[in-house]
C-alpha positions as CSV (number, residue, x, y, z in Angstrom):
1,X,5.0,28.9,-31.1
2,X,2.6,26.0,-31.9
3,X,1.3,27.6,-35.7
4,X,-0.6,24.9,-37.2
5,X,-3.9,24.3,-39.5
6,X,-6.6,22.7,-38.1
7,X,-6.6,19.3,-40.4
8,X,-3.0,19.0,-39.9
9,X,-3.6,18.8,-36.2
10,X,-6.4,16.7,-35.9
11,X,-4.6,13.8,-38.0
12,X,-1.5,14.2,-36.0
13,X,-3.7,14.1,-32.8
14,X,-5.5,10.9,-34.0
15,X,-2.4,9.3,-34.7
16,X,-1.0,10.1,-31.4
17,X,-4.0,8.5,-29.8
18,X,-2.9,5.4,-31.4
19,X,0.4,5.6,-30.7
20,X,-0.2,6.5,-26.9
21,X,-2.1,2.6,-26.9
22,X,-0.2,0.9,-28.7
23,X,2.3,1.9,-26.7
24,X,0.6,0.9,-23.2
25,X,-0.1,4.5,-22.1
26,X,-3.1,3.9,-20.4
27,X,-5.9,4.5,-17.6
28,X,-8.8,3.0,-16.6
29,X,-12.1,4.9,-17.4
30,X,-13.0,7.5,-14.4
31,X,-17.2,6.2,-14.7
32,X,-15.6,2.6,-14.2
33,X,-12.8,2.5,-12.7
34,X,-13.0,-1.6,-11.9
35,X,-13.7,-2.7,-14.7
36,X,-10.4,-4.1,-16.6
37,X,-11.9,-4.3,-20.2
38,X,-12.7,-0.3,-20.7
39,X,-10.0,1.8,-20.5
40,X,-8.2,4.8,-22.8
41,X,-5.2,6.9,-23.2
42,X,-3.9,8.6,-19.9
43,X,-4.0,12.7,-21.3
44,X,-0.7,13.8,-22.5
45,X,0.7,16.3,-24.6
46,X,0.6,16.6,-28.6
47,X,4.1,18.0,-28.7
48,X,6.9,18.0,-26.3
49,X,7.9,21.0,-24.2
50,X,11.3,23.1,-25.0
51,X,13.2,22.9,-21.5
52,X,16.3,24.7,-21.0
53,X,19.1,22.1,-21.3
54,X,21.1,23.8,-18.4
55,X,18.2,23.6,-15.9
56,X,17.1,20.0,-16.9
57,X,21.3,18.8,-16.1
58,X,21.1,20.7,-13.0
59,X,17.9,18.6,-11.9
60,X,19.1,15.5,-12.5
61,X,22.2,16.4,-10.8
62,X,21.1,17.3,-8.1
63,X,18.8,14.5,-7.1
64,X,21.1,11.9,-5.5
65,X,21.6,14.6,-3.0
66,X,17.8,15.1,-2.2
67,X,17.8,11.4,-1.5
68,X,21.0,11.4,0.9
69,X,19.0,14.5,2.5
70,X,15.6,12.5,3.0
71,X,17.5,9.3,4.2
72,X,19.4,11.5,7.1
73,X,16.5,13.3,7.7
74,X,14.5,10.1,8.5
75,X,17.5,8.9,10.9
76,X,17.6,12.0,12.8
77,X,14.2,11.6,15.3
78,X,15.5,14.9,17.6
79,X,14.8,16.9,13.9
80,X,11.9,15.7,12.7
81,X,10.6,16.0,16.3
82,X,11.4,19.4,16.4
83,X,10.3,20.4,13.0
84,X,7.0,18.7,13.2
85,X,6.1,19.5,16.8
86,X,4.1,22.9,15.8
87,X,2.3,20.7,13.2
88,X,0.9,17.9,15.2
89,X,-0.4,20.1,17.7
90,X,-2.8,20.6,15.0
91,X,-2.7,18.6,12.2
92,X,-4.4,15.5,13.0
93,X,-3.1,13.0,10.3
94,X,0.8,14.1,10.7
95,X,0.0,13.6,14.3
96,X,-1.4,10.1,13.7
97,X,1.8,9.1,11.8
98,X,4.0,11.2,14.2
99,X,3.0,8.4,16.9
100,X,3.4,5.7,15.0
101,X,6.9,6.7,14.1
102,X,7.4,7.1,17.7
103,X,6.2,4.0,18.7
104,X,8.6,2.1,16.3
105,X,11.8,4.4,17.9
106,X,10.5,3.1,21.7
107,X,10.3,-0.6,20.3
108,X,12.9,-0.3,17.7
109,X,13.3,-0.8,13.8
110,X,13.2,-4.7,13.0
111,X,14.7,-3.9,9.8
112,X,17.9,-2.7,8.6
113,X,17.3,-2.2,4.8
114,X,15.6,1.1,4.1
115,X,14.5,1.8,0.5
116,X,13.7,5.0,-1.3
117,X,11.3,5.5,-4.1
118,X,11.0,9.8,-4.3
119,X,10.7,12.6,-7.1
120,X,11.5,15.9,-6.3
121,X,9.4,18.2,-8.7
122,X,10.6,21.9,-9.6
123,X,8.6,24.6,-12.0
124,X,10.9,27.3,-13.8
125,X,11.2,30.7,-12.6
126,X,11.1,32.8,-15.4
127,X,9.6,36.4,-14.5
128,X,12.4,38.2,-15.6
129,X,15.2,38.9,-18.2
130,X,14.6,35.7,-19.9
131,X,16.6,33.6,-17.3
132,X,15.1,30.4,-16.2
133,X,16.3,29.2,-12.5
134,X,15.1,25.7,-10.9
135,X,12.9,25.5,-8.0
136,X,11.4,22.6,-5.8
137,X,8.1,22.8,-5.5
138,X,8.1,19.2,-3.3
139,X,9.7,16.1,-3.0
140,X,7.6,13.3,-3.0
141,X,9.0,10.2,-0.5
142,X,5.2,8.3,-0.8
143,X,3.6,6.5,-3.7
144,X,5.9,8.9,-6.4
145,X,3.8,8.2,-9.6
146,X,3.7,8.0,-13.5
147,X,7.3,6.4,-13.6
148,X,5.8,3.5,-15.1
149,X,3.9,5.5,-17.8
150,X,6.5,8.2,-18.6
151,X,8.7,5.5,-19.7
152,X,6.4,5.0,-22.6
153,X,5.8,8.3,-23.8
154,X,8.9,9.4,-25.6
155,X,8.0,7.6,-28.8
156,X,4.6,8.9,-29.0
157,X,6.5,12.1,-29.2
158,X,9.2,11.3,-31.8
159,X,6.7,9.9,-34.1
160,X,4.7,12.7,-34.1
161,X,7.7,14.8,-34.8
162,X,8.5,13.4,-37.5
163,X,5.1,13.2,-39.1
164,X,5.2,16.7,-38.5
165,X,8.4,17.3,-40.6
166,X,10.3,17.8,-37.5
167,X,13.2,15.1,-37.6
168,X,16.1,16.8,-36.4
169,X,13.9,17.3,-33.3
170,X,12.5,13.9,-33.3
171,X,16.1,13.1,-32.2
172,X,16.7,15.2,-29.5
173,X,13.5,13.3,-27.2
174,X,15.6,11.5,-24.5
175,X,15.0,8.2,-23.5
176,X,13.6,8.2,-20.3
177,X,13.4,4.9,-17.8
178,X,12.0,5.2,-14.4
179,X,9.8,2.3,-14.3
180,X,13.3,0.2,-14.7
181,X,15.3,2.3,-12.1
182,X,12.2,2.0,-9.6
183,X,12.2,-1.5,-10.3
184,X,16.0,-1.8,-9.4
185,X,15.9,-0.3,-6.4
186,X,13.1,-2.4,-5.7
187,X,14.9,-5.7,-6.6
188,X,17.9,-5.1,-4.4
189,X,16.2,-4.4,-1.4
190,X,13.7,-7.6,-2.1
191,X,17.3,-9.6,-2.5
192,X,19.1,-8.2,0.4
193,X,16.2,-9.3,2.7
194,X,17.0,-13.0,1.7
195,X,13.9,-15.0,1.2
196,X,13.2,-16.2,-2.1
197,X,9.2,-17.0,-1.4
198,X,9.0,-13.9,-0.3
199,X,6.7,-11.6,-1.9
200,X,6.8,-7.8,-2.7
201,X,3.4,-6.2,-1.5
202,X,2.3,-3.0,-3.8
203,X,-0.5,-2.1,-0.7
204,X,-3.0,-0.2,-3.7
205,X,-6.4,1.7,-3.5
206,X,-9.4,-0.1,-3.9
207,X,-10.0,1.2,-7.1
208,X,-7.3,2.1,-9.1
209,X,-7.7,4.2,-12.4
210,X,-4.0,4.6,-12.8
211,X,-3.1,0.7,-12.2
212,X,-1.5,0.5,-15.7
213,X,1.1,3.2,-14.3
214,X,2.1,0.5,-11.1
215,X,1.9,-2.3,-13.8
216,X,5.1,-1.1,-15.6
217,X,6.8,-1.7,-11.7
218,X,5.4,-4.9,-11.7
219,X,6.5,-5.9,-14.7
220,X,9.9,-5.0,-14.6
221,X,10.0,-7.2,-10.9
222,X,8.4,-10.7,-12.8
223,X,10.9,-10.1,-15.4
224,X,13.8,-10.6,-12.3
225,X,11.2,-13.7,-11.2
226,X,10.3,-11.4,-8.2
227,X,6.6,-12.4,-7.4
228,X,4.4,-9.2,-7.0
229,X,1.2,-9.1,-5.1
230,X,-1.6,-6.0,-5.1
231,X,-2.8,-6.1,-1.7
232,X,-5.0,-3.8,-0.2
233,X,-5.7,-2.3,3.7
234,X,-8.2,-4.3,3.9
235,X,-6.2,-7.9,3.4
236,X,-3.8,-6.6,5.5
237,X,-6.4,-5.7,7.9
238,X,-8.4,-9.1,7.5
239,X,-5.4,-11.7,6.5
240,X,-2.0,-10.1,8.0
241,X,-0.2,-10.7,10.9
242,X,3.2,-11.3,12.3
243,X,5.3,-14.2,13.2
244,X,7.7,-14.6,16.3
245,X,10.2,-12.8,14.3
246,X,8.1,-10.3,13.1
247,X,7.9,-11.5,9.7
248,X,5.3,-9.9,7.6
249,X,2.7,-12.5,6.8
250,X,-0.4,-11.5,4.3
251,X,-2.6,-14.5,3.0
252,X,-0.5,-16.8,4.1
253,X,2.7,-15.4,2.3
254,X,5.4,-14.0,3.5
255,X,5.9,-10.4,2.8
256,X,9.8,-9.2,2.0
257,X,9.2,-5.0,0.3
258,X,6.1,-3.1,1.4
259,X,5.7,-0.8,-1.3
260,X,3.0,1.7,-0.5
261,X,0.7,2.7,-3.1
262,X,-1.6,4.2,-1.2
263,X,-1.9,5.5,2.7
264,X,-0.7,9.6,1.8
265,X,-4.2,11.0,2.5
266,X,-6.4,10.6,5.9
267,X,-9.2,9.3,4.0
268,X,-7.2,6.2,3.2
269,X,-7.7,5.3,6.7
270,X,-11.7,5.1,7.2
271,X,-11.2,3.2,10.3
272,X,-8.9,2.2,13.5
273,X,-8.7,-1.3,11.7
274,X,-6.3,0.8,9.3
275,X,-4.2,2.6,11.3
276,X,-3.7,-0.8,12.7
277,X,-2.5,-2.3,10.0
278,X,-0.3,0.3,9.0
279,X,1.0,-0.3,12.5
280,X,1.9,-3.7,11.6
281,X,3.7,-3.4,8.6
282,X,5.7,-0.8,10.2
283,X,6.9,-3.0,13.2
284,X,7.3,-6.3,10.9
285,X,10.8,-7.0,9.3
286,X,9.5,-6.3,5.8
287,X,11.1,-3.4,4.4
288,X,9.0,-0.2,3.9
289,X,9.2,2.1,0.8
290,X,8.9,4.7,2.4
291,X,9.2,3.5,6.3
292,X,6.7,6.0,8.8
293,X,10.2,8.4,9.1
294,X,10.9,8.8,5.5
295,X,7.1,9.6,5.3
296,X,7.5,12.3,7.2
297,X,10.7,14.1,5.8
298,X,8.7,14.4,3.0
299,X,6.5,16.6,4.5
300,X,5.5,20.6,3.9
301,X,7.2,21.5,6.8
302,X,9.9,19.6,6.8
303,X,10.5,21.3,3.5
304,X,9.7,24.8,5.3
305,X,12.3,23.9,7.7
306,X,15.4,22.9,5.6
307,X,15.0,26.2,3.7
308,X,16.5,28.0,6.8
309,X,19.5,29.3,7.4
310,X,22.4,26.9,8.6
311,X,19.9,23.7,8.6
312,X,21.0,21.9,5.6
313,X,24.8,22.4,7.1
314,X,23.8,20.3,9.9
315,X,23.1,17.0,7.1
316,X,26.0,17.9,5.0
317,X,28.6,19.5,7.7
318,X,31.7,19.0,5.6
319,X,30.2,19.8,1.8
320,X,29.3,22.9,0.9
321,X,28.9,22.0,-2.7
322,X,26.3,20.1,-2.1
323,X,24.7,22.5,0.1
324,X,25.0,24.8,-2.5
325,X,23.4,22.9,-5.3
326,X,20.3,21.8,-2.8
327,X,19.8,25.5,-2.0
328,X,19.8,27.2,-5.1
329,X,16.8,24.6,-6.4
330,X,14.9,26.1,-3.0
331,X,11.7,28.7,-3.7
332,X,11.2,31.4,-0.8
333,X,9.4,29.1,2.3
334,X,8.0,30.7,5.2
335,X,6.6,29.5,8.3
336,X,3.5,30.0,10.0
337,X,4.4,29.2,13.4
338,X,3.0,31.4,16.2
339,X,5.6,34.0,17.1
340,X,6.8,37.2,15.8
341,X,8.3,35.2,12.4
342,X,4.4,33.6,11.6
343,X,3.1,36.9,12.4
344,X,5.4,38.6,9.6
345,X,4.3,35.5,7.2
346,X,0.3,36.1,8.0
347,X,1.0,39.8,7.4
348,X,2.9,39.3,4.2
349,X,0.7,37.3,2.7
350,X,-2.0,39.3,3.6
351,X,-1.2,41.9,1.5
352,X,0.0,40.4,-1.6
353,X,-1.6,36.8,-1.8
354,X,-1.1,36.1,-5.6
355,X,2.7,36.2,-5.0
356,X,2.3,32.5,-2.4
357,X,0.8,29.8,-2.3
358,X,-0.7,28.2,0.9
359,X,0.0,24.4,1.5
360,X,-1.6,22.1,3.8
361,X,0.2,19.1,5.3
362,X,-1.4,16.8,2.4
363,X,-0.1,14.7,-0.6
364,X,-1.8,14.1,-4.0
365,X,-2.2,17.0,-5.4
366,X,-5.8,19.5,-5.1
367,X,-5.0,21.0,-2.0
368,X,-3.2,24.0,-2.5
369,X,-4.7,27.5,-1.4
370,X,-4.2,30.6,-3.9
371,X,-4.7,33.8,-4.5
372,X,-8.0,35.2,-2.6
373,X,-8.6,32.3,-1.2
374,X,-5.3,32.4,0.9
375,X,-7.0,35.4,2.7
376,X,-10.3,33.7,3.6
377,X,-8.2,30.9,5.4
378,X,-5.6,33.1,7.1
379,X,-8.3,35.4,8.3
380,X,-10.0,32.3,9.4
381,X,-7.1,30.9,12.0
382,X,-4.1,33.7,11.8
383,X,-5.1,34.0,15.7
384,X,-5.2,30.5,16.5
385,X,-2.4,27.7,16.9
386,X,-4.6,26.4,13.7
387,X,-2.5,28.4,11.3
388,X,0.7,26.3,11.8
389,X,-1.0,23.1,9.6
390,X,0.2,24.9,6.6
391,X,3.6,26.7,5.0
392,X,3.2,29.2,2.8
393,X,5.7,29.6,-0.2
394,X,6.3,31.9,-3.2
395,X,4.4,31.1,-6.2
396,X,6.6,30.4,-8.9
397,X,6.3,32.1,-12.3
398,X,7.1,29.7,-15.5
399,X,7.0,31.5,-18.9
400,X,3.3,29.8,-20.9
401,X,4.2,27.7,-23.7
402,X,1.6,26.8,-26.7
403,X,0.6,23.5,-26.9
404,X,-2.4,21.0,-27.0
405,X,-3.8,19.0,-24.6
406,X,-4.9,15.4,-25.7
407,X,-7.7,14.3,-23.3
408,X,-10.7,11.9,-24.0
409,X,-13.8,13.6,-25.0
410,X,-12.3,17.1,-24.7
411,X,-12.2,19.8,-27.6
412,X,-8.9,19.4,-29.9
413,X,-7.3,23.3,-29.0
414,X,-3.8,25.2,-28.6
415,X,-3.7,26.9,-25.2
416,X,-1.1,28.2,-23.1
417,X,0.3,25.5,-20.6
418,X,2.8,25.4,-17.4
419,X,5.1,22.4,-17.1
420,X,6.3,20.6,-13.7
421,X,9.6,18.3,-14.1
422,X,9.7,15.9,-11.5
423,X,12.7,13.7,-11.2
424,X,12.8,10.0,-10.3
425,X,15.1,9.2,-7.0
426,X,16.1,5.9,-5.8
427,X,18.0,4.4,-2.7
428,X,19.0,1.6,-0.5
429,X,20.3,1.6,2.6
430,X,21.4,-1.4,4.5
431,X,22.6,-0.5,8.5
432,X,24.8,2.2,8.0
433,X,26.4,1.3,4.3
434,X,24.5,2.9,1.3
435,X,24.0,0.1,-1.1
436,X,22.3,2.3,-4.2
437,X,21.8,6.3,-5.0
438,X,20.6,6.8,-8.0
439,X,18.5,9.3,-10.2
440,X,16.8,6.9,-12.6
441,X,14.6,9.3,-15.1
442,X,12.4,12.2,-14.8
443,X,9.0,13.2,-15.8
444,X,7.4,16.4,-17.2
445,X,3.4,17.4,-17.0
446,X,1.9,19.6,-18.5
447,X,-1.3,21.7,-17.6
448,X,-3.5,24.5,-19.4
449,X,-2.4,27.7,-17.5
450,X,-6.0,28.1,-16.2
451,X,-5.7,25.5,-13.6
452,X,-3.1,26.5,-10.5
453,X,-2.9,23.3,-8.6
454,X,-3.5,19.2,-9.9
455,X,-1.9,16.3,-10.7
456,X,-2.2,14.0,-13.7
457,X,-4.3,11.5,-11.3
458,X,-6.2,14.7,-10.1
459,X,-7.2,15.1,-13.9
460,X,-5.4,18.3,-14.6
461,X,-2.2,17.7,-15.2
462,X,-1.4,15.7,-18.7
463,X,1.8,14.0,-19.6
464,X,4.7,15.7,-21.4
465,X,8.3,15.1,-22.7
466,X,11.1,17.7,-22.1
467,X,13.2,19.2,-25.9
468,X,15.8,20.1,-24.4
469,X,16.5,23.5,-26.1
């Protein structure tokens, strides 16, 4: 419990606030997003949360195994056909990317070298005699953020610990490194594609209020003397093209890592001039974090599929450990498919609607469906083929914990707050030999318990640090 007096709190919150810039925890400023001379603290917590050691270990265990499960799943087209076929029908967006994907299988992949950038993010369960178990909410294979800026944050924490008379606690903040791992990752697969003037594209939003966070990346790639470049659709669009050998060519440079930034939502493709361009990089021998297939294994019902019986056997036939361990992060996931099994799932849902949650085929968080509001869209399309853009899933119940919420301009306040732990994957794969599997950090956000869906981007989610308790 969070028992404090009110002058106490403010000066640890002010000092916070200065630690959080010094330290290069920042955003731009929402009203001006462009503008590089305004900018402030990106929200984050006053204290860190108490996480059960046990469950935090079993996360970061089990993450080089989501990544061997999203790289197979991205090499097997007969599964992510099958999984996804209910989904395009009617899910425009997944359908646009389903094509492309298939497009690149008729022509073939130019490149080898695959590279993995994901974070798998899990809430506790905690509804009931005090035990805390692990599960997935998602696993992110596109444009997995805040590794740059939650590589910053455990000092802001330990000082304020300490100021607080906390010391022994102060100690037990982890170190925490994504930004570097990312980086890594990042480096090999520039170096195993062999071209030293060639650059690594981050392909970035037009306006970005979270640059600082893509900066760290950056960063840790000049330090290697691996040139960066921010490009955006529209360079690619206007300035990109490919050679004979379908080398990736933007501005006149030659382009070795695609990392995509941006590109997870349909309205980051206002026109056919974009689609077209992600076209190209697809096709071109620059390697794609994440390539169209590892794009879509990171989708909703890709998730809602793997949670069935005897699939995850099929991508690890001869380990049942690992099987084990991937499972027993898994939260109930049904499907809406049209059949006797959607039926039970409309029905279900139905009649208890604050024990799921509804998901859409869509990335960034903001587009979840709960509680009543899951009834006004199932009753809207639990006849039609429409239903099968979304999965539904059990709502997971963490215990609230007291803390406050640093955020500019709002009110300095204790309320009661939810975490998420996401975890930081990385891999490379070159032909059939995997060159790098690593978990390289995690991250923990924090939100006031008011607020059921949001990311940090999305303004509702701040940043956190696990105490491992």
């Amino acid at each position: 419990k969070v028992i404090m007096n009110t002058s106490l709190m403010k000066e640890l919150a002010d000092v916070a606030k200065d630690v959080a810039l010094q330290q290069g925890i920042l955003m731009r400023i929402q009203e001006t997003p462009n503008s590089s001379e305004l900018v402030t603290y990106a929200p984050f917590t006053l204290f860190p949360t108490p996480v059960p050691k046990a469950v935090f270990l079993q996360a970061l265990a089990v993450q080089t195994h989501y990544n061997t499960l999203v790289d197979k799943i991205s090499q097997d087209p007969d599964f992510l056909e099958e999984a996804l076929a209910s989904t395009i029908a009617v899910d425009d967006f997944t359908g646009r990317l389903f094509r492309i994907h298939q497009q690149i299988l008729k022509e073939g992949r130019s490149q080898s070298i695959v590279l993995g950038l994901n974070r798998s993010d899990y809430m506790l369960d905690q509804r009931n005699n005090g035990l805390s178990s692990l599960k997935q909410i998602e696993i992110n294979t596109f444009a997995a953020s805040f590794g740059g800026l939650s590589s910053r944050t455990p000092d802001v924490h330990r000082q304020i610990l300490k100021m607080a008379g906390r010391l022994e606690e102060s100690q037990r903040i982890l170190d925490n490194d994504p930004a570097a791992g990312l980086a890594r990752a990042v480096a090999k697969a520039w170096e195993l594609y062999g071209s030293e003037r060639a650059v690594v594209m981050f392909l970035v939003e037009e306006s970005q209020r979270n640059i600082f966070d893509q900066r760290y990346i950056e960063y840790e790639l000049w330090k290697r003397n691996i040139p960066t470049k921010r490009k955006r659709f529209d360079d690619v669009c206007e300035k990109g093209s490919l050679d004979q050998d379908k080398r990736l060519f933007v501005d006149g440079q030659e382009v070795a890592v695609v990392y995509f930034r941006n590109g997870y939502m349909p309205q980051n493709y206002p026109s056919e001039k974009t689609w077209e361009a992600r076209l190209m990089m697809e096709r071109s021998l620059a390697v794609k974090c994440p390539d169209i297939s590892t794009h879509l294994a990171g989708t909703k019902k890709v998730q809602q599929v793997l949670a069935k019986p005897g699939v995850l056997e099929k991508f690890f036939p001869d380990k049942p450990q690992v099987v084990e361990q991937i499972r027993a992060t898994f939260a109930g996931l049904y499907t809406l498919d049209i059949g006797p099994e959607g039926d039970k799932t409309v029905a279900m849902a139905l009649a208890a609607p604050d024990q799921f949650v509804l998901k859409p085929q869509r990335e960034g968080g903001g587009n979840n469906i709960y509680g009543s509001e899951i009834c006004q869209v199932l009753q809207g399309v639990k006849e039609s083929t429409e239903r099968t853009a979304y999965i539904l899933m059990d709502k997971i119940h963490p215990a609230p914990v007291q803390n406050c919420l640093l955020r500019r301009d709002a009110p300095l306040q204790i309320s009661n707050c939810l975490s998420e732990l996401g975890v930081f994957g990385v891999y490379v794969r070159q032909g059939k030999d995997t060159v790098m599997n690593d978990c390289v950090g995690h991250l923990l956000r924090t939100k006031s318990s008011e607020h059921s869906d949001g990311g940090v981007a999305a303004g509702v989610a701040v940043l956190d640090n696990p105490l491992l308790v």
